[in-house]
MIFI-569594 format. One record per residue: residue number from 1; residue in three letters; x, y, z of N, C-alpha, C in turn. Coordinates in pm, whole numbers, plus 50000, padded with zeros to 5 digits. Layout:
BEGIN
   i  aa  n_px  n_py  n_pz ca_px ca_py ca_pz  c_px  c_py  c_pz
 NUM ALA     X     Y     Z     X     Y     Z     X     Y     Z
...
END
This chain:
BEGIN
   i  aa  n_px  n_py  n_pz ca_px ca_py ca_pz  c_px  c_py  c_pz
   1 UNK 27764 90572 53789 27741 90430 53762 27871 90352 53790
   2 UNK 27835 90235 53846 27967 90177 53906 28019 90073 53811
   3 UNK 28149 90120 53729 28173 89980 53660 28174 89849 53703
   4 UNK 28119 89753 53578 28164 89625 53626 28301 89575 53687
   5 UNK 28237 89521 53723 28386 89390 53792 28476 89357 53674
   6 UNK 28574 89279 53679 28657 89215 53571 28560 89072 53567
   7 UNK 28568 89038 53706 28484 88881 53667 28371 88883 53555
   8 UNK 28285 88971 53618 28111 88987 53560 28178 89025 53416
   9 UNK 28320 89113 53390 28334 89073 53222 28336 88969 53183
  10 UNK 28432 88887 53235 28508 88767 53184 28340 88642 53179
  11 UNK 28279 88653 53270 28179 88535 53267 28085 88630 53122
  12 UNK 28032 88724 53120 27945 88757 53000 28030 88751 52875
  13 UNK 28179 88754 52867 28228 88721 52756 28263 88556 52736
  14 UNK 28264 88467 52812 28230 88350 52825 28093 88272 52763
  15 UNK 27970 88363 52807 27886 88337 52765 27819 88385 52664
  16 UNK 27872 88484 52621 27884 88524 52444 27948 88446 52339
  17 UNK 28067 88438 52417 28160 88387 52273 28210 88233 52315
  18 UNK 28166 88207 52422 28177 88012 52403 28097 87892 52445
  19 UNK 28003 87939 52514 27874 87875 52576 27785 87873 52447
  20 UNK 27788 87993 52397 27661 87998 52257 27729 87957 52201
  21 UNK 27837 87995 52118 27849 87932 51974 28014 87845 51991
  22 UNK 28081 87809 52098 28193 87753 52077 28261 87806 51997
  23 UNK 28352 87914 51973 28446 87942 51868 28582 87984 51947
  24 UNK 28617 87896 51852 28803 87896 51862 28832 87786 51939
  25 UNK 28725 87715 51998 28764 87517 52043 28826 87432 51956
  26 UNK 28954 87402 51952 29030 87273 51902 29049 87200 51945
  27 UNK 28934 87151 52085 28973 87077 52152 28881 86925 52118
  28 UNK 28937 86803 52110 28857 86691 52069 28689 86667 52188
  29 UNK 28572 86645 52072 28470 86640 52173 28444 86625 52320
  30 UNK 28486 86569 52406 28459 86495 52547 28528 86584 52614
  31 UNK 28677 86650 52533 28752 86760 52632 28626 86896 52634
  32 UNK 28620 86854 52454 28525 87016 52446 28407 87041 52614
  33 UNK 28355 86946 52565 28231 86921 52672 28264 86951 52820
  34 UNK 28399 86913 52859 28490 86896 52947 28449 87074 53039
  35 UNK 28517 87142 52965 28551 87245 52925 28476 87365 52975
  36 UNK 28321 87275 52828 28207 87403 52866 28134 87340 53007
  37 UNK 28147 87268 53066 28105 87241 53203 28162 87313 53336
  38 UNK 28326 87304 53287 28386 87386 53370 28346 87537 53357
  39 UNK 28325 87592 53187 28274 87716 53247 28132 87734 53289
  40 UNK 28067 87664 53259 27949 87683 53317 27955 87696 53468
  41 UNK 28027 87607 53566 28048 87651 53688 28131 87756 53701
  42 UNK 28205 87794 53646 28275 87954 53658 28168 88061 53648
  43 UNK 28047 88043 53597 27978 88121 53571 27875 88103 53704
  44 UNK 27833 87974 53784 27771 87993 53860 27855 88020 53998
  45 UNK 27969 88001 53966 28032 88042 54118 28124 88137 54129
  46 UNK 28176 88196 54005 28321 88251 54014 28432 88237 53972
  47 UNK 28537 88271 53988 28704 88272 53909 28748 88144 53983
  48 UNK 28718 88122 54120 28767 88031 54200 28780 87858 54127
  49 UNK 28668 87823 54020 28642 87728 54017 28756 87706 53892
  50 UNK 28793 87767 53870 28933 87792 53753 29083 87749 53817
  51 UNK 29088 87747 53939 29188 87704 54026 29230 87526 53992
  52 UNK 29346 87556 53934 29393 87426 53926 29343 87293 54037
  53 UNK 29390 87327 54181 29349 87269 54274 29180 87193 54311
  54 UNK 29061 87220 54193 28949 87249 54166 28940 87117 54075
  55 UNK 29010 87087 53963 29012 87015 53878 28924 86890 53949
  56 UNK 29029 86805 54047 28977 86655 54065 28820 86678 54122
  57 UNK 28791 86786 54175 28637 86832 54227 28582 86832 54102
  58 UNK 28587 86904 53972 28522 86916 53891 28537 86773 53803
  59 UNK 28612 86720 53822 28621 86603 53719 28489 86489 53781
  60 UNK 28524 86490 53864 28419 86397 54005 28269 86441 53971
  61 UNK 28266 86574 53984 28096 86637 53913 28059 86572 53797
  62 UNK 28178 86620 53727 28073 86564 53566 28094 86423 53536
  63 UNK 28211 86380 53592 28191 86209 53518 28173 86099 53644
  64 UNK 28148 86126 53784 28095 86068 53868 28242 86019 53954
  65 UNK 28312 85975 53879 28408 85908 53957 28581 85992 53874
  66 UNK 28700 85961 53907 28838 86002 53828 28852 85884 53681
  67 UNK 28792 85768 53766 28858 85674 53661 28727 85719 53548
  68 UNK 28651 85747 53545 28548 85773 53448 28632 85867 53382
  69 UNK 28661 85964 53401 28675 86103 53340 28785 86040 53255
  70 UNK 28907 86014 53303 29036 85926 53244 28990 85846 53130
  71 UNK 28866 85799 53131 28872 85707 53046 28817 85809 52876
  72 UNK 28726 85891 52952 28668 85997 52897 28791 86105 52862
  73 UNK 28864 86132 52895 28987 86213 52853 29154 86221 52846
  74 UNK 29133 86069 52904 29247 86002 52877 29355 86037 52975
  75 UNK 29455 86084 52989 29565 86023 53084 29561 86184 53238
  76 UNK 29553 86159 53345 29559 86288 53372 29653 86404 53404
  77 UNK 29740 86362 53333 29831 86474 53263 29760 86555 53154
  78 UNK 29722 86431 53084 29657 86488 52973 29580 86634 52958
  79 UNK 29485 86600 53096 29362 86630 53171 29408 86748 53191
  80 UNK 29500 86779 53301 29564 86859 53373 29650 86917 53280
  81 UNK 29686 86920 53173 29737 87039 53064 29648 87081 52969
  82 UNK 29538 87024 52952 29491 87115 52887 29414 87185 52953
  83 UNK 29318 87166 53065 29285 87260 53187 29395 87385 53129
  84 UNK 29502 87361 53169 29631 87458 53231 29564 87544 53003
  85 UNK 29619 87510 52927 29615 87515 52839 29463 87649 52822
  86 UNK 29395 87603 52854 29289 87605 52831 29242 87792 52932
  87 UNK 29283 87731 53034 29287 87896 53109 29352 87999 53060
  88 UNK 29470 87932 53005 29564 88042 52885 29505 88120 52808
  89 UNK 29419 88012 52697 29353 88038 52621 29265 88164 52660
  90 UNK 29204 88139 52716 29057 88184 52764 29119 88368 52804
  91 UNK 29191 88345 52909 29272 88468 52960 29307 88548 52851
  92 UNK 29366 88495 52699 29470 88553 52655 29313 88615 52561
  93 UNK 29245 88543 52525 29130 88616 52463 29023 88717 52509
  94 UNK 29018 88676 52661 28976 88790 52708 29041 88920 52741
  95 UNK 29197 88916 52725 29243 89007 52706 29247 89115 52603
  96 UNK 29245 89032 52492 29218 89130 52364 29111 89155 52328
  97 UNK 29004 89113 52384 28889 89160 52371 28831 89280 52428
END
């Protein structure tokens, strides 16, 4: 039997432990939301969509335009560290898991 991939871990532990029940989010609502959108496309496409460079594409998806999202998450630094923040996160938990 051929083990899984690392990805096919990382997306079913994604969708165990933060798609269903959100745990361990401290992030204020609109980022939260932010967030589980981005993984939801990690889950339909891959690790790729986790690429910093990805962000202004994904921001454009969910809130239509940049200045939307900005207004929705405020400065895009802001934006763009907790992304950064946020992959940490995610990595450092799927590690110990």
């Amino acid at each position: 039997m051929k083990e899984p991939e690392v990805e096919e871990i990382v997306r079913e532990y994604i969708e165990e432990n933060y798609l269903s029940k959100n745990n361990g989010w401290k992030y204020p609502y609109n980022q939260k939301k932010f967030m589980e959108f981005v993984l939801t496309k990690y889950i339909e496409t891959g690790i790729e969509e986790l690429d910093q460079e990805k962000l202004s594409k994904l921001l454009t998806l969910k809130y239509g335009a940049l200045r939307d999202a900005k207004e929705k998450l405020r400065s895009a630094d802001s934006i763009r560290s907790k992304f950064i923040e946020f992959q940490k996160f995610l990595y450092d938990e799927v590690s110990l898991a």
